[in-house]
N, CA, C and O atoms as CSV, one atom per row, in Angstrom:
chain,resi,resn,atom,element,x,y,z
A,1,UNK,N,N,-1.243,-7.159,-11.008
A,1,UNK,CA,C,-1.387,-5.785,-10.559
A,1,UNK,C,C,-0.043,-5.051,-10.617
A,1,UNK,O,O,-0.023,-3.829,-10.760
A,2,UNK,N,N,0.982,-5.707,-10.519
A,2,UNK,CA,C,2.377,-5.405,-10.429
A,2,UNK,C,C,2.538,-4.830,-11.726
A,2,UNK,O,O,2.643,-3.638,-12.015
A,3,UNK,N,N,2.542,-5.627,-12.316
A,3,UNK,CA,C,3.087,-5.329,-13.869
A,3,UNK,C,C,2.313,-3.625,-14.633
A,3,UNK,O,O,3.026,-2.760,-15.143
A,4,UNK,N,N,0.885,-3.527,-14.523
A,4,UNK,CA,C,-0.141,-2.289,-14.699
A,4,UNK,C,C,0.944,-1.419,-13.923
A,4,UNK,O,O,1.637,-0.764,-14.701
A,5,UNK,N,N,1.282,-1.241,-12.480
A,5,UNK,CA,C,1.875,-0.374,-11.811
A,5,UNK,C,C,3.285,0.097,-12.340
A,5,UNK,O,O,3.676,1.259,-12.228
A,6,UNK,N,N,3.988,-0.886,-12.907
A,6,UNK,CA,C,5.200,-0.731,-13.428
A,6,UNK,C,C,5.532,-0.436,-14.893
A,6,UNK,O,O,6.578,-0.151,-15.477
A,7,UNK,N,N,4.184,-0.617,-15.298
A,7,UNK,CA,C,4.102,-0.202,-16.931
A,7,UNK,C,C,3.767,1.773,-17.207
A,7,UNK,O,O,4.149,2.548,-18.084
A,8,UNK,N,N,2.787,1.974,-15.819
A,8,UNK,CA,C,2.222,2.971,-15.771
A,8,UNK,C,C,3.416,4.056,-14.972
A,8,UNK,O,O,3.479,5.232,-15.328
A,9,UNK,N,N,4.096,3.650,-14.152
A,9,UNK,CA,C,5.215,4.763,-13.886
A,9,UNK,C,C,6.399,4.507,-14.510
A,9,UNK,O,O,7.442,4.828,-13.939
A,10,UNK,N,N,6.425,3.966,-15.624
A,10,UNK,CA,C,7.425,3.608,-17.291
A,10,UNK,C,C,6.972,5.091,-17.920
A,10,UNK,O,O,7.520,6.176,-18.115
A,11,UNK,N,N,5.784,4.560,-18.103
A,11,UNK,CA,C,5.441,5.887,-19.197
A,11,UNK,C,C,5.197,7.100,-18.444
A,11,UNK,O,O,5.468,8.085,-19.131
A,12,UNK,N,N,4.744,7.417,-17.166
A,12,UNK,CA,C,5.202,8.740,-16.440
A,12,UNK,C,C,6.811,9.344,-16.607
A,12,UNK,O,O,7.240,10.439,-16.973
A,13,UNK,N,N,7.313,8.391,-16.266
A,13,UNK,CA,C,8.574,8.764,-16.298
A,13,UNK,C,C,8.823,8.967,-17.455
A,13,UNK,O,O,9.588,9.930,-17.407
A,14,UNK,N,N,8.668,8.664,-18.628
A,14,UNK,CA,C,9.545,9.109,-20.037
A,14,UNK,C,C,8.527,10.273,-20.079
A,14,UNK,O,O,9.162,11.228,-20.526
A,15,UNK,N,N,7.249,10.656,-19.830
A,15,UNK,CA,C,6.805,11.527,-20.053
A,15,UNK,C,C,7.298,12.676,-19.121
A,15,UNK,O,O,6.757,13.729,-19.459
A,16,UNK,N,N,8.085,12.819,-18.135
A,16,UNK,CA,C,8.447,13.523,-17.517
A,16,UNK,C,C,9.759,13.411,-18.042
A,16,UNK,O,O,10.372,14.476,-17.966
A,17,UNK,N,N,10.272,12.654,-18.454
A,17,UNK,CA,C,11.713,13.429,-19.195
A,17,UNK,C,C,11.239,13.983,-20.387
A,17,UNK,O,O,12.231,14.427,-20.965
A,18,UNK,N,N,10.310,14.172,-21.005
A,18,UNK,CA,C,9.940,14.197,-22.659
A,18,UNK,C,C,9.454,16.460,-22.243
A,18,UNK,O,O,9.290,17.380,-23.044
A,19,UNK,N,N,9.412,16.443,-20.916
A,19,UNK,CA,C,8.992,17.938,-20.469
A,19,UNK,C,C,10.052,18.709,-20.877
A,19,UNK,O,O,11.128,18.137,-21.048
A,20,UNK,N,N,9.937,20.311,-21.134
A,20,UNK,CA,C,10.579,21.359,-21.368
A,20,UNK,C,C,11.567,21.728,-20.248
A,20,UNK,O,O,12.693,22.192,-20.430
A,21,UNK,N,N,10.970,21.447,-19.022
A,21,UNK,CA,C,11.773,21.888,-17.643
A,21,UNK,C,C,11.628,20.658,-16.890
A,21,UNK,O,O,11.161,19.557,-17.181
A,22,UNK,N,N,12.253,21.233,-15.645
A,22,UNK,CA,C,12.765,20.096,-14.529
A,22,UNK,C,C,11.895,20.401,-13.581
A,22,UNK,O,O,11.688,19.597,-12.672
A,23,UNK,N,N,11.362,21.391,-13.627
A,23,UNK,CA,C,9.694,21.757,-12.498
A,23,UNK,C,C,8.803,20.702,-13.102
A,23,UNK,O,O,8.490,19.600,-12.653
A,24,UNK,N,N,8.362,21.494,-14.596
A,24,UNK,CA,C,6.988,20.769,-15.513
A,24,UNK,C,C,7.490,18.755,-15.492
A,24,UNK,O,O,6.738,17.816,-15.232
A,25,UNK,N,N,8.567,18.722,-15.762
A,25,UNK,CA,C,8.950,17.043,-15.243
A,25,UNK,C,C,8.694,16.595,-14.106
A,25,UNK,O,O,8.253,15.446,-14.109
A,26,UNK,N,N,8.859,17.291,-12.708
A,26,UNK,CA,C,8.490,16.522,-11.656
A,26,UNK,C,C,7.219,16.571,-11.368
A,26,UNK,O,O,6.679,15.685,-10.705
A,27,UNK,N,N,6.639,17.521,-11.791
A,27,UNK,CA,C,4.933,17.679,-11.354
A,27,UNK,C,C,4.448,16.653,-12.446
A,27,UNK,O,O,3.474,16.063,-11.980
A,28,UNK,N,N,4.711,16.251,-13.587
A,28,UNK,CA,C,4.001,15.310,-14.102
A,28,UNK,C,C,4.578,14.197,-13.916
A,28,UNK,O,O,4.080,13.275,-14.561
A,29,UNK,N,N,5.609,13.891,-13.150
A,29,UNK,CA,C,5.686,12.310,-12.515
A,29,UNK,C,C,5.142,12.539,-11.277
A,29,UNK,O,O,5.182,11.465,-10.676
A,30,UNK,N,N,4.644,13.410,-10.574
A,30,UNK,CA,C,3.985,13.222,-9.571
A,30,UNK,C,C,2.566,13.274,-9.389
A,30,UNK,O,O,2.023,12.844,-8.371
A,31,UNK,N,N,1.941,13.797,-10.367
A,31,UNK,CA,C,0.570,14.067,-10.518
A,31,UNK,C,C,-0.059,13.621,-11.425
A,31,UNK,O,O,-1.270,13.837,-11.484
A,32,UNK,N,N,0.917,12.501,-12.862
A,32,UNK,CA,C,0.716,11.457,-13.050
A,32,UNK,C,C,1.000,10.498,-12.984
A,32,UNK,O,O,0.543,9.560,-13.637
A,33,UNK,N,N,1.784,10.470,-12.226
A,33,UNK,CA,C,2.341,8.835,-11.775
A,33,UNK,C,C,2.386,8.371,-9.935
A,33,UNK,O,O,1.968,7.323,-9.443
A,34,UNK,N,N,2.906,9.310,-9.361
A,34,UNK,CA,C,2.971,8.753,-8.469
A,34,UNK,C,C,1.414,8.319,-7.242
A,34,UNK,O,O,0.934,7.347,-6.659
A,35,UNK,N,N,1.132,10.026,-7.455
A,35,UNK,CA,C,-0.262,10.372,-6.651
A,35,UNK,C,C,-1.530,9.297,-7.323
A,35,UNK,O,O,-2.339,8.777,-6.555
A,36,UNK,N,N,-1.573,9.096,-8.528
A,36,UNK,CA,C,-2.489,8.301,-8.837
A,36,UNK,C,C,-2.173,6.212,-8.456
A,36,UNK,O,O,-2.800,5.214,-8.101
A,37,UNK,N,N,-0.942,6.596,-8.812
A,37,UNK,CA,C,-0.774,4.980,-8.097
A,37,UNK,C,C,-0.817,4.984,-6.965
A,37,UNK,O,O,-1.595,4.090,-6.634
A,38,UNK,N,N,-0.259,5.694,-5.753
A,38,UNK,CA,C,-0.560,5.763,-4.461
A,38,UNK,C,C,-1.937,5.642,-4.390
A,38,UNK,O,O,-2.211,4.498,-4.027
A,39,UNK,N,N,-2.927,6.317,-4.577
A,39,UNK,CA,C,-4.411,6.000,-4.420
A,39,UNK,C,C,-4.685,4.955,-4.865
A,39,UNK,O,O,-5.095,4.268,-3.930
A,40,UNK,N,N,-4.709,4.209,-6.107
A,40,UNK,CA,C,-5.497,2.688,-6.268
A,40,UNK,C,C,-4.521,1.833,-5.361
A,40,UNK,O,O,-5.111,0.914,-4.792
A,41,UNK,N,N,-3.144,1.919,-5.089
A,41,UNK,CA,C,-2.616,1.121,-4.018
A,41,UNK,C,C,-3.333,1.076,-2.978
A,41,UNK,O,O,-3.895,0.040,-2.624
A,42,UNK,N,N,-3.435,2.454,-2.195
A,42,UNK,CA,C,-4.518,2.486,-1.052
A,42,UNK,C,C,-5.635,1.863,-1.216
A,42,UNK,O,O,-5.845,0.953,-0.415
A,43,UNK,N,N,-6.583,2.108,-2.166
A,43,UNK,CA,C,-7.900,1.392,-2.262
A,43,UNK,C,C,-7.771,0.083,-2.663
A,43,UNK,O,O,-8.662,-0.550,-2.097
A,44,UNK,N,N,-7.198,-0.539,-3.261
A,44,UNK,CA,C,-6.804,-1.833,-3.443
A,44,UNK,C,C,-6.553,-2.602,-2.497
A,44,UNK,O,O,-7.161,-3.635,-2.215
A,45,UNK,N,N,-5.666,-2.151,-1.972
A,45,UNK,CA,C,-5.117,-3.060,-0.659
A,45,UNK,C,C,-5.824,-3.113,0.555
A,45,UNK,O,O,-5.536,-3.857,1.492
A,46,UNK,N,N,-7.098,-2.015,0.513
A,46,UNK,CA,C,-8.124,-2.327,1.728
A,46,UNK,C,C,-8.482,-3.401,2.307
A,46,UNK,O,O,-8.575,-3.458,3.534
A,47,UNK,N,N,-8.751,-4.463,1.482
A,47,UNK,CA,C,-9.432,-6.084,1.663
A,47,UNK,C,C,-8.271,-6.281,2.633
A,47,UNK,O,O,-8.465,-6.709,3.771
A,48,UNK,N,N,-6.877,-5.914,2.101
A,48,UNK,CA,C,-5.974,-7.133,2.914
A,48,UNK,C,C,-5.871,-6.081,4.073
A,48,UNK,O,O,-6.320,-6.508,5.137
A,49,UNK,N,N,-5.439,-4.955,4.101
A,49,UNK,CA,C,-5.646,-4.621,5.625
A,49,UNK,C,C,-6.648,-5.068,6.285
A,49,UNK,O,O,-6.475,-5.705,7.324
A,50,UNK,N,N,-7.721,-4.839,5.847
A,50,UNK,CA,C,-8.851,-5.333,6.624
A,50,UNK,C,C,-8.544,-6.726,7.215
A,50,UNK,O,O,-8.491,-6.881,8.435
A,51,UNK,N,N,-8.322,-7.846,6.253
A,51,UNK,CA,C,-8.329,-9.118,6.882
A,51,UNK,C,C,-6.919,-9.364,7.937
A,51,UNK,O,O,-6.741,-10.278,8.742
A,52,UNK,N,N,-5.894,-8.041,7.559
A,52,UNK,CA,C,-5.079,-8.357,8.463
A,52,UNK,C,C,-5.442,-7.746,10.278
A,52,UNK,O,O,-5.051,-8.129,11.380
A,53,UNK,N,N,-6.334,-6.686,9.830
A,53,UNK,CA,C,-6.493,-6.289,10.855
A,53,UNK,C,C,-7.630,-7.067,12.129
A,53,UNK,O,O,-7.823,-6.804,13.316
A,54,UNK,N,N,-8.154,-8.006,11.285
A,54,UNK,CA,C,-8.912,-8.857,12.389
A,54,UNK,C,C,-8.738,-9.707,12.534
A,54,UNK,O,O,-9.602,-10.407,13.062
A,55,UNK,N,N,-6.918,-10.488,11.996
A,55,UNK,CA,C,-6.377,-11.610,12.324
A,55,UNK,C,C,-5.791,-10.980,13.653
A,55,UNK,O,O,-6.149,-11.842,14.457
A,56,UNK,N,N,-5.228,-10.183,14.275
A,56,UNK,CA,C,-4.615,-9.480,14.946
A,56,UNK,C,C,-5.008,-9.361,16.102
A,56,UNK,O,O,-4.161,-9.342,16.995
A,57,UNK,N,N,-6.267,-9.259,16.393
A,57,UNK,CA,C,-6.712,-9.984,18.035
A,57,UNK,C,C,-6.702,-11.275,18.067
A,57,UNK,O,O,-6.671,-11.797,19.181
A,58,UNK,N,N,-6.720,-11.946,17.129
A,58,UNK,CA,C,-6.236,-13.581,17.650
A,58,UNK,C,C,-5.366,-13.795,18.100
A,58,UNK,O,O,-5.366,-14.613,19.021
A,59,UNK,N,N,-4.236,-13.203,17.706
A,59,UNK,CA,C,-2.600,-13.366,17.788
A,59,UNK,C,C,-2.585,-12.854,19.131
A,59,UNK,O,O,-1.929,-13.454,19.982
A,60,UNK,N,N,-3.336,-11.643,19.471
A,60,UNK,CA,C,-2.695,-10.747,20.665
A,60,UNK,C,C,-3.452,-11.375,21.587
A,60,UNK,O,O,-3.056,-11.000,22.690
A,61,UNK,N,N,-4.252,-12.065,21.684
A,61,UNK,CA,C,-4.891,-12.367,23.073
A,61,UNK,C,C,-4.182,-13.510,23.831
A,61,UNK,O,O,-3.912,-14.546,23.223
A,62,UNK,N,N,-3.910,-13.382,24.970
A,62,UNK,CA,C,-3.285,-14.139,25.792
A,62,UNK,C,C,-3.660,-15.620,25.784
A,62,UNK,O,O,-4.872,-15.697,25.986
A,63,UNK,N,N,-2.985,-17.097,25.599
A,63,UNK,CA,C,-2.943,-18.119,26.220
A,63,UNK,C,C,-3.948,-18.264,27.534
A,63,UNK,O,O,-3.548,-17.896,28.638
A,64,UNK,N,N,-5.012,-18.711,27.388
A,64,UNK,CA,C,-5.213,-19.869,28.832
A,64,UNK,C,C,-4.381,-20.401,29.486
A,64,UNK,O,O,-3.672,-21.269,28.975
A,65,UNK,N,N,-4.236,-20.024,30.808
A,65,UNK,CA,C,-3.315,-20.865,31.654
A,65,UNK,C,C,-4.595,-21.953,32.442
A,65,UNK,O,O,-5.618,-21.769,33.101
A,66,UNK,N,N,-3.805,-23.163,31.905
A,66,UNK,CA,C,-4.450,-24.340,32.981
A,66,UNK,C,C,-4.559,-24.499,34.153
A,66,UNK,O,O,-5.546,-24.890,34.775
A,67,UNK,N,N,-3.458,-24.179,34.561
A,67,UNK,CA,C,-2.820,-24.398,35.472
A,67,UNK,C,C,-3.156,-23.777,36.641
A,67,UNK,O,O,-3.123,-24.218,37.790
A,68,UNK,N,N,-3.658,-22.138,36.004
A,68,UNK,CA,C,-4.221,-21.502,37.606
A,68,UNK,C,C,-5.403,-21.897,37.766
A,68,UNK,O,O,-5.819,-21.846,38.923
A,69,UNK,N,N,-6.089,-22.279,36.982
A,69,UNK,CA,C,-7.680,-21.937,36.662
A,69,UNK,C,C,-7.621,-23.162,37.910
A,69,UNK,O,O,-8.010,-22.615,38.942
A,70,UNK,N,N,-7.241,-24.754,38.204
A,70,UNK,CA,C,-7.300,-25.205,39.340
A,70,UNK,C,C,-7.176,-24.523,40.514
A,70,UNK,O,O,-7.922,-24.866,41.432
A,71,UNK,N,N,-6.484,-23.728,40.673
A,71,UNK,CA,C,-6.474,-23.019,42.103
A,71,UNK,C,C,-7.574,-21.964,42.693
A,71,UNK,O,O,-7.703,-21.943,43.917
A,72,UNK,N,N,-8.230,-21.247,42.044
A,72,UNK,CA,C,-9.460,-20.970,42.229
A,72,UNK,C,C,-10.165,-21.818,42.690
A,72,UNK,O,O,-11.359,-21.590,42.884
């Protein structure tokens, strides 16, 4: 997935130096390169947020104490 991402803001970028101006260059590294990789990043990486996000009450929930539960 790395490599697609790094191939694809290669050729944004020469295509944004290959522009007439320094406006028309940044709007087409940004509106083809950046904004579109930001979105399949986002949608891509859903699965792993997801699975990170419901490892995350495991972690946070407190230890059993043994120890009091006798004193009751």
């Amino acid at each position: 997935m790395y490599i697609i991402v790094i191939a694809w803001l290669y050729v944004t970028v020469l295509m944004a130096l290959t522009e007439t101006s320094v406006v028309a260059g940044i709007l087409t590294l940004v509106f083809y390169g950046l904004l579109p990789t930001a979105l399949l990043w986002w949608l891509f990486g859903r699965p792993g947020r997801r699975r990170r996000a419901d490892r995350i009450p495991e972690k946070a929930a407190p230890p059993e104490d043994k120890a009091s539960e006798g004193e009751h």
